[in-house]
N, C-alpha and C positions, 0 to 999 in steps of 0.2 A: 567811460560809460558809468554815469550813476549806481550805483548798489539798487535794487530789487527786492524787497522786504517782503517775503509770502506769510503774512505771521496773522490771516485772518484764522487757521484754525486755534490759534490762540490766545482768544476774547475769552471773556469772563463768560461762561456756559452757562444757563438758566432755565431751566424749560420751567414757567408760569404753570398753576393749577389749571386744570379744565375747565373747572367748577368755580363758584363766583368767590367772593373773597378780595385778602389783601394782595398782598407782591408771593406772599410764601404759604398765608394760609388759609383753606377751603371754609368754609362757612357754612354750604350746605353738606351735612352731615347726613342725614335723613331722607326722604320719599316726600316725610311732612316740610322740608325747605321748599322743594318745586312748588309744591299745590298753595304753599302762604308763605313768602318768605319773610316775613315779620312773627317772626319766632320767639322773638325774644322775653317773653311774657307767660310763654309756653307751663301749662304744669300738663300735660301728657308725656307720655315716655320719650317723645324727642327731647325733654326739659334736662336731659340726662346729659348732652352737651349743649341747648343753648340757655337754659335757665337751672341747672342744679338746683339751685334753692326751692325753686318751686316744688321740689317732689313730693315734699310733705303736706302738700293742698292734695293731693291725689285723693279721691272720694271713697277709695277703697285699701283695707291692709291686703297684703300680696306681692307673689312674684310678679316682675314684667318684663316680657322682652320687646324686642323690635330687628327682625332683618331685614336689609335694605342692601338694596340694588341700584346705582346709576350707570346709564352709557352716556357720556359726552361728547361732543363730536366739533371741533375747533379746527378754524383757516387764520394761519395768519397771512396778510399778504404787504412785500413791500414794495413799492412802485421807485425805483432811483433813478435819478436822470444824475447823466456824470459825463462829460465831452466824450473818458477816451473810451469808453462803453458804445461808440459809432464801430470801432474793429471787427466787433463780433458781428452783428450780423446788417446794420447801415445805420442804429438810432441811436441817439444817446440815452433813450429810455430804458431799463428793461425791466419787467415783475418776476420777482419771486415769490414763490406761495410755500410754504409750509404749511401741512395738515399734521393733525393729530385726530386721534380718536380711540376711547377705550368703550369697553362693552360692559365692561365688568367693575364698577368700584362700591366694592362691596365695605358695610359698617356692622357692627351688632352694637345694642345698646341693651344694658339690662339696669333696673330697681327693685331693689324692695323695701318695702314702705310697712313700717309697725306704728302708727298712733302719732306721735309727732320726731321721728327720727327715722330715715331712708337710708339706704347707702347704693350706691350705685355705679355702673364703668360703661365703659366705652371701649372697641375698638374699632381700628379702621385707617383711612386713608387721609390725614389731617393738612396737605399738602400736595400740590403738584396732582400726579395720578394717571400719566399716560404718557406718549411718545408720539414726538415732534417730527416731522420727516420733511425736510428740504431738497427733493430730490435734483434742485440745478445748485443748489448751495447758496450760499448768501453776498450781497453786495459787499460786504468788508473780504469775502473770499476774494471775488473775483478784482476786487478795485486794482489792487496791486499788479494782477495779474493783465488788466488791459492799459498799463502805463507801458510794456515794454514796446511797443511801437511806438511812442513818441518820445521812449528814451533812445533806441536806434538809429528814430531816425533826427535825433538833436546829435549823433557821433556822425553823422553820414550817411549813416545803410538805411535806407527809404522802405519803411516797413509799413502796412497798413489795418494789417488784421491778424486776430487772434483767435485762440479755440480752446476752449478746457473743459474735462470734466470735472465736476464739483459736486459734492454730497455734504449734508449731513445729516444726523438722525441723534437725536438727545431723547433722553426717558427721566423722570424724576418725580419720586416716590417719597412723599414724608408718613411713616406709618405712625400709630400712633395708638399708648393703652392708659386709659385712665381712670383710677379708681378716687373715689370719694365719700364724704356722707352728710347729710341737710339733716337738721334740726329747727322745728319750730320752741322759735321764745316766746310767743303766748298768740291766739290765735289771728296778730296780722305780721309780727317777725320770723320769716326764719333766715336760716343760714347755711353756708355748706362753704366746706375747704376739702379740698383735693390735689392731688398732683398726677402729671400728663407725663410720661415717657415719651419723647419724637425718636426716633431711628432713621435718618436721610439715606437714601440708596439711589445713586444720579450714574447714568452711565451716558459715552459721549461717543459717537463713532462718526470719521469725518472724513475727507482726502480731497485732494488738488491733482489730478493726474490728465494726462496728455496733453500738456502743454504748449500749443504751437501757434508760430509765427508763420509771415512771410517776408522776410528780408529779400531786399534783391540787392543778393552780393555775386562780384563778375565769379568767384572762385569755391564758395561756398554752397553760392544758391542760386547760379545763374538765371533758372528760368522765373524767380520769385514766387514759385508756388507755395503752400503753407507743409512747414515743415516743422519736426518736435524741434524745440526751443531748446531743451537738453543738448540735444545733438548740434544745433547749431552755434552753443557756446561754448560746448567742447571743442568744438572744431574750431572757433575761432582761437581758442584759450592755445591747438596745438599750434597753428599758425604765427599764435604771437610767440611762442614757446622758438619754435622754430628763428625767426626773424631775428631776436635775442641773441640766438646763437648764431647768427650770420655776425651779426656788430658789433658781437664780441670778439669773433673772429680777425674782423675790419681792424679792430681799438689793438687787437693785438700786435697785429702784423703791423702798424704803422709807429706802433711804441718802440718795433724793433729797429724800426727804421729813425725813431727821432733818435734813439741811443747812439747811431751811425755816427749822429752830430747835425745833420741835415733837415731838422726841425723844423728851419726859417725858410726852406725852399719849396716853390709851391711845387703842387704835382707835375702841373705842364714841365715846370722844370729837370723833374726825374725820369720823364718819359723821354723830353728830350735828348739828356743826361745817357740816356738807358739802361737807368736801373729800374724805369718800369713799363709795364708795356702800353698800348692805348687800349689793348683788352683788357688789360688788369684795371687801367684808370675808368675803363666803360663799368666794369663789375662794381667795384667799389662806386660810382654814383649811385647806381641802381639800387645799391641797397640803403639809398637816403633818401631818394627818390629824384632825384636831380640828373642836370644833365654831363655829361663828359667835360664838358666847354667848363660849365659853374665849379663842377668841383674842382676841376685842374686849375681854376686861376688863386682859390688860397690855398695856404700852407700845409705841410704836412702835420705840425701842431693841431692849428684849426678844423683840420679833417679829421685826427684821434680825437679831439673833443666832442668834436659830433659827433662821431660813433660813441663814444662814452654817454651820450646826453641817449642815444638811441637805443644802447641797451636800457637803461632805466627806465626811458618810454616803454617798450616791448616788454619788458618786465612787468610795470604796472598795468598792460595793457592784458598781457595773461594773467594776472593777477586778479584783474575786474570779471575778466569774461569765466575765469573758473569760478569765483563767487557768486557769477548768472546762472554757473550750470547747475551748482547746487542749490538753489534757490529755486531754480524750474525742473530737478529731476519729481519725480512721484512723492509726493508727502502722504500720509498714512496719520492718524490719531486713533486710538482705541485707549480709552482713560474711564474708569470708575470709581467712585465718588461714596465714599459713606459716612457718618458722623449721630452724634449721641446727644441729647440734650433732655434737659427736666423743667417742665411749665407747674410751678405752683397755680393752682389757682383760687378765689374766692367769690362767693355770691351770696348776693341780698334778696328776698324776694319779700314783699309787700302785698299784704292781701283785703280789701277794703268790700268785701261781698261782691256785688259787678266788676270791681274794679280790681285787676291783679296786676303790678308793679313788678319786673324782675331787671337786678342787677347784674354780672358779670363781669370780673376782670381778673383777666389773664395775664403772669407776669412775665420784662423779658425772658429769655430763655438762650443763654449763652450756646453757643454751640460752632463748632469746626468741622469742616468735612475733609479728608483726606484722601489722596490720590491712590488709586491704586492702579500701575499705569503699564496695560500690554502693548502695546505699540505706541512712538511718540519720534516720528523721523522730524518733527519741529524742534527738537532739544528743549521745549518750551512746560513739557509737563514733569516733571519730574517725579517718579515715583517716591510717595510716602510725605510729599508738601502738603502743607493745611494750609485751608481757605476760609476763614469766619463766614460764618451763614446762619447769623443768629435766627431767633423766630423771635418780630416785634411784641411788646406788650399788644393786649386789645382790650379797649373797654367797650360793652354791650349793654344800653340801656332799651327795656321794651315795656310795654302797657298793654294789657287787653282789656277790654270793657264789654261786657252781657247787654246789649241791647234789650233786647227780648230773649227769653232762655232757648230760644232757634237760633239767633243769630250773634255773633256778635265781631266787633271790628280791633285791630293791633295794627299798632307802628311801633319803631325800632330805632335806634343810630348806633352803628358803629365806629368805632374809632381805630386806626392800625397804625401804633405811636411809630413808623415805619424809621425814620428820624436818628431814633437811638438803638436800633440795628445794624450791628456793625458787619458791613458787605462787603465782597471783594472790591478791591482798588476803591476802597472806601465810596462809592457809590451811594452812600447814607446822607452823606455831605449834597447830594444834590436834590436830597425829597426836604421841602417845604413844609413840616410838620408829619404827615401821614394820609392814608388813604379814609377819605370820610363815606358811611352810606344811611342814607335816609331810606325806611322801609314802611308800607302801609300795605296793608291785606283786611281781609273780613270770612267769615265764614256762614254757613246757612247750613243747618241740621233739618232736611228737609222733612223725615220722619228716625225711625227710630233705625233704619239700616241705611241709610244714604246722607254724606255730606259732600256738601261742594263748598271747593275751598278756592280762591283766587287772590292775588297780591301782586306786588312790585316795590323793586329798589331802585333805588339812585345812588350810580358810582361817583364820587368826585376824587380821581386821582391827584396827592401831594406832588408827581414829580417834573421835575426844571428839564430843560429844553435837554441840558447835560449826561442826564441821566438816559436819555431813551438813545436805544440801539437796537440793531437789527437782530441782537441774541437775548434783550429784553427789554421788552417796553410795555410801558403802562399807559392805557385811555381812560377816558370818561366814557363813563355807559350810565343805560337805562337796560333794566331787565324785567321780565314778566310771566309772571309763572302760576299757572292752573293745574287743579285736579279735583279728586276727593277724594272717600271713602268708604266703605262698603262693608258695612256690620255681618260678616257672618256669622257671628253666634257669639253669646254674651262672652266668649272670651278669645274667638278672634275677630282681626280688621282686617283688611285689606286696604292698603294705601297707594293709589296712584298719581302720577305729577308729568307736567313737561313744563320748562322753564327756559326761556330763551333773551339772549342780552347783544341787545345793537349798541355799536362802539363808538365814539365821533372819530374821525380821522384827524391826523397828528404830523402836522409839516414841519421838516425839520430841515435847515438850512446850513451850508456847511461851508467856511471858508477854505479849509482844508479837509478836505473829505478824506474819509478814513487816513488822515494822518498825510495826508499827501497835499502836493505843492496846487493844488486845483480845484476849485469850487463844483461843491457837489449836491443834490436834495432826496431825501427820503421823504416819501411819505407811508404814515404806520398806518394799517386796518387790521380789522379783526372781524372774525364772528364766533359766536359762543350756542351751543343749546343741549339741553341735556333733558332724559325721558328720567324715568324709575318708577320703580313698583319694591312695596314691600309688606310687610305682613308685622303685625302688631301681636302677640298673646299674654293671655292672663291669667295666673293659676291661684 
């Protein structure tokens, strides 16, 4: 019987930001990203992560904070069609959904700004930011797991259906503190350098449990009902165990008899001889599975070699079935993930009276995450292994323009050099450059306590057909995102947003699906949206 490979809780683990962005990292920082996501041009106190430079345009000397608050709330769903996926319950379809959703991803940003030199930080949530839950587990879980009825029944045993429980549940957290400071070189250059600390904290909790078949075997499982698969390879593994030791038995007792001298004489001949009985010669067929008649007409030789060919069958035959049973007893994963990395960063920002220009770019940022591993019955996680999980360079170019001093309109691109990010199983090797996003918004300062703010991006995901999997994949989207703000008093704001992004769907076609000898298809979806509220002050 084939080997049985349960090794889906052991894919490269990912759980994607909530929040929009690259492959690793969040982009909206802020309350002001939902209500305009073309930020990048920014000199209010969001400029603190998406235009640094800008902060020395700020109109006033003073302290500034900003607290901010998002909940996001994300489905992924994967549709598989895969033949032996009919076991379970008659289709070869079946959907998995993962949900996630956090209520809480909180940031603080603070500046302060003297005449033409700021300094300024950041904390907060720069990555990932919430917990993925697959409550039937994933297609690469189960793939494996609904081959054993048509490995059974390619041995004989006419098996049709299967049953598992399957979970997982991933979390993944890039936090993030970053201090800097912007200086203007004469009233349209300035500039700012800074550096980001990331701290990655990912934990993984998964399992494969009650595993069952129905074989219909005359001795094991005669009425073919669905039985644990555990118990049923065990049981076969004692059976072969046993058999082994009948034909050894067999090989022995007839070695003693070749030693006699009697080697060349067939059985018939020793029964009729009477040194053996036709009970003894009925026993010994049976255990080859032959009849009295067959094996009494060759030799005593030729009959210890079959038995000798018989042990080694039974032997390999328990051999296989005890490698089934550990491969369908209960699997467990409980593994956590942390690692350390430093983002230099630099920004330009351009100031032309209407017209404000800000640059950004963020550099690679080397980084490893290492296991830290409570339970792992897959031998596959090994406590205290590193995994690279750098954070890609990003470059952010944006423009805002003063229409009229009410209103005025920004667009944006960013770039996420995803490429030269070095990822597990080197998964870099399959993104085509990096993730691109086009952004345009506008705002309208309605009177002197109310603005309403509105915009949109355009995702264009880098990555190759290779790249996407059911623990992480990347689409094309559009997203869109309104709100405003609400002047309470000359030195505070109040800032509100909601921002939602439709995904295209992602066919992916499999010669051998999950690794296996059989043609399989995924297809990827997604939905994304997120609210916030936050509060702005100036002292």
């Amino acid at each position: 019987m084939k080997k049985i490979m349960l090794t889906g809780l052991a894919c490269c683990l990912y759980v994607s930001g909530l929040l929009a962005g690259g492959l690793l990292t969040n982009t909206n920082q802020s309350v002001h990203f939902l209500r305009n996501p073309a930020r990048g041009a920014s000199f209010e106190i969001d400029a603190v992560y998406t235009n640094p430079a800008g902060l020395v345009t700020l109109q006033t000397n003073g302290l500034l904070f900003s607290l901010n608050n998002q909940s996001a709330f994300q489905t992924r769903t994967i549709t598989s069609t895969f033949a032996p996926f009919v076991g379970y319950g008659g289709s070869d379809t079946k959907v998995f959904e993962g949900k996630a959703s956090a209520l809480a991803i909180p940031s603080l940003m603070f500046a302060y700004k003297q005449d033409r030199w700021a300094v300024s930080g950041y904390v907060g949530v720069i990555g990932g930011g919430g917990k993925l839950t697959f409550d039937k587990g994933l297609p690469s879980f189960e793939a494996p797991i609904s081959m054993i009825p048509m490995s059974l029944g390619a041995s004989g045993i006419n098996t049709t259906q299967y049953a598992v429980d399957a979970f997982f549940e991933g979390s993944s957290y890039l936090f993030a503190g970053q201090l800097g400071g912007s200086f203007a070189l004469n009233d349209i250059f300035s500039v700012y350098a800074g550096v980001r600390m990331n701290m990655a904290s990912n934990s993984y909790i998964g399992h494969l449990k009650g595993i069952s078949v129905n074989p219909v075997h005359p001795l094991l499982n005669p009425s073919g009902a669905l039985m644990s698969a555990n118990t049923f390879f065990s049981n076969a593994q004692q059976a072969a165990l046993t058999a082994q030791q009948a034909a050894q038995g067999a090989a022995d007792l007839l070695q003693g008899v070749i030693n006699l001298g009697v080697g060349g004489y067939t059985l018939n001949q020793l029964v009729a001889g009477g040194q053996m009985t036709q009970e003894n010669l009925a026993q010994l067929a049976g255990g080859l599975g032959l009849s009295a008649q067959e094996l009494g007409a060759i030799t005593v030789t030729q009959a210890q070699g079959a038995f000798v060919q018989a042990v080694a069958v039974a032997g390999q035959a328990a051999a296989n079935y005890g490698e089934s049973a550990g491969m369908t007893a209960d699997k467990i994963v409980d593994c956590s993930q942390s690692g350390m990395g430093i983002t230099p960063i630099l920004g330009l920002n351009l100031n032309f009276d209407k017209l404000n220009i800000g640059v950004k770019y963020e550099f690679l940022t080397r980084m490893d995450i290492e296991n830290d591993t409570k339970v792992d019955d897959t031998g596959l996680f090994a406590n205290g292994v590193k995994t690279p999980n750098d954070i890609p360079a990003i470059l952010t170019v944006g423009a805002q323009y003063e229409i009229v001093p009410s209103v005025s309109i920004s667009a944006g691109y960013h770039h996420f050099f995803d490429s030269n990010a070095k990822m597990a199983n080197d998964k870099q090797n399959y993104i085509n450059g990096g993730i691109n996003e086009f952004l345009l918004g506008a705002e309208w300062q309605l009177n002197k306590w109310f603005l309403l703010s509105a915009g949109g991006l355009i995702t264009r995901t880098g990555v190759t057909d290779p790249y996407q999997a059911d623990m992480s994949f990347s689409l094309n989207s559009y997203s869109i995102g309104f709100g405003g703000a609400v002047n309470v008093s000359e030195s505070v704001r109040i800032n509100f947003g909601y921002l939602f992004t439709n995904y295209e769907d992602w066919t992916k076609q499999s010669a051998n699906y999950a690794n296996l000898p059989v043609p399989g298809k995924d297809i990827f979806s997604r939905t994304n949206k997120a609210f916030g509220i936050g509060l702005d002050f100036r002292f």
